[in-house]
N, C-alpha and C positions, 0 to 999 in steps of 0.2 A: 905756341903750345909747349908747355912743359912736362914731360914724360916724368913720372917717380921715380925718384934716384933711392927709394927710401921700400925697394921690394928687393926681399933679405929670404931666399929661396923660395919655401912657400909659403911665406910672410909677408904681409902689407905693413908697413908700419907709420904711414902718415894718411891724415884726411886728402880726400881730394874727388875729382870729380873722375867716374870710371868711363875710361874709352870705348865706344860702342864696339861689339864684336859680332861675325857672323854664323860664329861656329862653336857648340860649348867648348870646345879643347883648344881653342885660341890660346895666345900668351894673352892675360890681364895686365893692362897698365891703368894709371892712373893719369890726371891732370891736377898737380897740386895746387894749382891758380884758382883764385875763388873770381875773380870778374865772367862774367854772360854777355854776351851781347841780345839785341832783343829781349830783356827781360819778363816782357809780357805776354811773350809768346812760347815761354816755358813751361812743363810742368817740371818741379824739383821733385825728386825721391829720394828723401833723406834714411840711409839705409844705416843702422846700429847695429853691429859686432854684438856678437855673444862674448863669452866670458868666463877664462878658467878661475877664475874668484868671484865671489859674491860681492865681497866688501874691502878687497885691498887691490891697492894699486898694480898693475902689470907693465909689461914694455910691450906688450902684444898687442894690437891693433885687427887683424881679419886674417883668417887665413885664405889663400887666395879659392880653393873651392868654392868656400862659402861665397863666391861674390860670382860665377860663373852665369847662371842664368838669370841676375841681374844687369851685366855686362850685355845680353843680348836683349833683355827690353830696355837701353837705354840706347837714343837714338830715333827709336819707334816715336811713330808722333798719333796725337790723338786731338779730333777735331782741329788740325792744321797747328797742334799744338806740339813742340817738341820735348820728348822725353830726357831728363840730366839726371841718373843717380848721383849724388853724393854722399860717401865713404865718412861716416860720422866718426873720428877714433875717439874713444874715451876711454883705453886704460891705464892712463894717469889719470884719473879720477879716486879719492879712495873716501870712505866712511870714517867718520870718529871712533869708531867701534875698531875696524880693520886697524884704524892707526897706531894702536894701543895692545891687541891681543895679536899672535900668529894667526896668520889662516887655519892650520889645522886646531888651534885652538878653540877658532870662531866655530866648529863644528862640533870640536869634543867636550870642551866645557859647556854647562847647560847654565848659558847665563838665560835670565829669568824673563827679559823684556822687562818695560816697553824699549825700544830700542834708545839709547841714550846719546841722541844729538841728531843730527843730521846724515842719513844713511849713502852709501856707493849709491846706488838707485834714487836715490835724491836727486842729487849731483847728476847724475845722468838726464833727469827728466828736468832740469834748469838746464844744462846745458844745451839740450837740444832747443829747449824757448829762446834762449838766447841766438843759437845758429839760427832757427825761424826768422828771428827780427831781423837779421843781418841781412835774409836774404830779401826780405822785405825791404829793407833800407837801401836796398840796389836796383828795385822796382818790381821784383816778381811778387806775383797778387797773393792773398795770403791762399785762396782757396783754391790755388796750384800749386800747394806747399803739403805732398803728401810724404806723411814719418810711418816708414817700416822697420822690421830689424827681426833677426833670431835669437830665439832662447834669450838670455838676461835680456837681448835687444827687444825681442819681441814685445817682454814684461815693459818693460820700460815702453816702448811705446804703446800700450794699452795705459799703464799711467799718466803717462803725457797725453793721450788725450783722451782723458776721464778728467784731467782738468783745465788741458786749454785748448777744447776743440774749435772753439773761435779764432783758433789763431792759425789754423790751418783748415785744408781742406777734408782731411781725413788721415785713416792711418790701416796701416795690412800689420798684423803679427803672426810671424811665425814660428810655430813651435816653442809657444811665449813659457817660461821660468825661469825661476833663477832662486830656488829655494830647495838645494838639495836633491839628491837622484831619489824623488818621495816615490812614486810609481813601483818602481823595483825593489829598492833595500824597506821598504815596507809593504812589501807584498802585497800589494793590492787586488792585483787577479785570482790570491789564494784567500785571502780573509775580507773582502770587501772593503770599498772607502771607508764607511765608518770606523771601523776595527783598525785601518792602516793609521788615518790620519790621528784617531787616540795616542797611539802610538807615537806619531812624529809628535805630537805637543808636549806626551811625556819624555820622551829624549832630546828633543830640542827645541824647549819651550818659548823660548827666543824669538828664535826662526819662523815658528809656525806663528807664534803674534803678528810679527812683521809682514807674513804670508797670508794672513789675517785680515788685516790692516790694509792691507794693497787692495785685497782683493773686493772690502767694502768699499772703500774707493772706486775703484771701477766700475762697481755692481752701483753705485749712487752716480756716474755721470752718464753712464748707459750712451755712453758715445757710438754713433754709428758705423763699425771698425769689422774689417774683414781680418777671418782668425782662422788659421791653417793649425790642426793638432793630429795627432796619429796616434791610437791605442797601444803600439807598442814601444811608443815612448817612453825610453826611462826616467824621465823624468818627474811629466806631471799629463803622460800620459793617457794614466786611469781616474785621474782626479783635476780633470776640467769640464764635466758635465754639468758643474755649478752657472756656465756660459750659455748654457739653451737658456737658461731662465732670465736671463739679462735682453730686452726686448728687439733694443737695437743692434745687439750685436750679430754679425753674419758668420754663422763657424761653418767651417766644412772639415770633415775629419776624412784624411785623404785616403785611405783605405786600410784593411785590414790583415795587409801584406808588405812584402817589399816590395812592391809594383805600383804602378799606373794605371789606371784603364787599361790593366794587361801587359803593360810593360816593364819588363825588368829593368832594374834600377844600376846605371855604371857611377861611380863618383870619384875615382881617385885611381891612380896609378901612372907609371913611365909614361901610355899611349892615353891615359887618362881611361881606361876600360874596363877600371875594376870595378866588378860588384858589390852592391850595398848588401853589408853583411848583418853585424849583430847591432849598429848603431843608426837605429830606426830615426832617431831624433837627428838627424842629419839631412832625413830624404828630401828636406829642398833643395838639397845643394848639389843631390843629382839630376840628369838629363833629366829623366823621365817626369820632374816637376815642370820641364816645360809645357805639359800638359794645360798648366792652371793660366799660363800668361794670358791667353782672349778674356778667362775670369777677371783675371788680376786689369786689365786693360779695361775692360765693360765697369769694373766697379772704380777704377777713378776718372772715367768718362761720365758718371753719374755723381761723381764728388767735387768737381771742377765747373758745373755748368751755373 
C-alpha cells in the first residue's frame, strides 16, 4: 500500500483510493494505487471535489474536510460486498472559455452564450466515463460503479449520469452547483425564484444558459440519483425545487437548520470541533451528516442488486 505523499496540509492533491477510518477526526490518507484485488466483490464510490472555479483550471484537488464522512463509509461492506471510495481529482481540467478569459472576467463580463466549445463540466463528466471504464477493464461490474461528489462535483454527477447511467450503477449528489452563489447574491428568500433567476439571466446571461442547459439535460435523462440540497444554501439553495418534478430523482433537503435530527453540526478546527457556521453549503462535510449514511448505504444496496 501506498500512503499519499501528495497531502499538502489541508489539501489533497492527487486521486486515489481513501483509507478507511473509524472516527471523523481521524488523519485522512489516501491510496494512490489504482489496482483492487477481488474486483467483483467491490463496490467503487467515485467521489468528485467541488471547485473554487467553474471553468478554469486549479492545483486544488479536496480539501480534506470534505472527504471525512466518506473516509468512514469506505470499508463498510454491503451484501458481502466491500466498500472503496475513490478521490476523483479534476482540477487540471479547464473549459475553452476559462482558457481564454480570467476567472473573474468569466463572471463580470456578460458574454451572451451559447457556450463556445466544450465546457470545465464537460471535461469533468468524460472524465469520469472514462475512470468508469478503467475500472471496468480491471473487472469491477459496471452496476458497482457508484459516482458521487459535492457542489461542481455534485452537478457533475447528476450530468454524468443523465447521460450515462448505463454505465454505472447509480449516482448520490450533494449540494449539486456550480453556477455562481445564485441563492443569496440574488436574493431569493426576499424576491422569489422567478424575480431572482430574471435577474441572474440578465447579469450573467451566459451562465444562466449553460445552467439552463444542464439542467434540461438532466430533467430529460431522469436518472434514478439520490440528491442531498439544504435551503440555506448559498448557492442554489432556494432554486432546486425544479428537482421534485424530475420523477426519478430522490432529493432530501436535509433540514432547515444547522443541525441533524437535532444535532449540532462540528466541521473544522485544531481538535476538529468547530461549529458549522454561515457556510450551510458545506453541511456534509460535518459529523452530524453522518446521520444520512444507513440512507446513503439502503440506496446503493438497491442500485447494485
Amino acid at each position: 500500500m501506498i500512503l499519499c505523499s501528495s497531502v499538502y496540509a489541508d489539501k489533497i492533491l492527487k486521486s486515489g483510493y481513501l483509507i478507511p477510518t473509524k472516527k471523523w477526526a481521524d488523519t485522512i490518507n489516501i491510496n494512490e494505487t489504482f489496482e483492487i484485488s477481488d474486483p467483483k466483490n467491490k463496490i467503487i464510490v467515485i467521489y468528485n471535489h467541488g471547485s473554487d472555479s467553474m471553468d478554469h483550471k486549479t492545483k486544488n484537488c479536496a480539501w480534506v474536510n470534505q472527504l471525512r464522512n466518506f473516509a468512514q463509509l469506505a470499508g463498510d461492506s454491503i451484501n458481502g460486498k466491500e466498500i472503496m471510495v475513490y478521490l476523483n481529482c479534476q482540477g487540471h481540467l479547464e473549459g475553452d472559455l476559462g482558457a481564454t478569459i480570467s476567472n473573474i472576467k468569466y463572471f463580470m463580463s456578460k458574454w451572451e452564450g451559447p457556450y463556445p466549445g466544450v465546457s470545465k463540466m464537460d471535461r469533468r463528466v468524460e472524465g469520469n466515463l472514462e475512470l468508469v471504464k478503467k475500472f471496468v477493464n480491471i473487472g469491477v461490474p459496471k452496476k458497482q460503479i457508484i459516482i458521487t461528489g459535492h457542489s461542481c462535483g455534485g452537478w457533475a454527477t447528476l450530468l454524468f449520469t443523465a447521460k450515462n447511467m448505463n454505465e454505472v450503477g447509480g449516482g448520490i449528489a450533494l449540494m449539486p452547483s456550480c453556477n455562481y452563489i445564485i441563492s443569496k447574491k440574488m436574493k431569493v428568500k426576499k424576491v422569489g425564484i422567478d424575480k431572482a433567476l430574471d435577474k441572474f439571466r440578465k447579469n450573467y446571461p451566459g451562465i444562466a444558459k449553460l445552467r439552463e442547459k444542464h439542467i434540461k439535460t438532466m430533467e430529460n435523462g431522469n436518472a434514478p440519483v439520490l440528491i442531498f440540497t439544504h435551503p440555506m444554501d448559498h448557492y442554489e439553495g432556494l432554486t432546486s425545487d425544479w428537482m421534485n418534478d424530475v420523477p426519478n430523482f430522490k432529493r432530501i433537503v436535509i433540514s432547515d437548520d444547522r443541525k441533524i435530527n437535532g444535532k449540532k453540526c462540528i466541521i473544522k478546527g485544531k481538535d476538529w470541533s468547530e461549529p458549522l457556521k454561515k457556510n450551510t453549503h458545506t453541511i456534509d462535510f460535518a459529523d452530524c451528516f453522518l446521520f444520512y449514511h444507513p440512507t446513503i448505504k439502503e440506496y446503493i444496496s438497491s442500485r447494485i442488486k
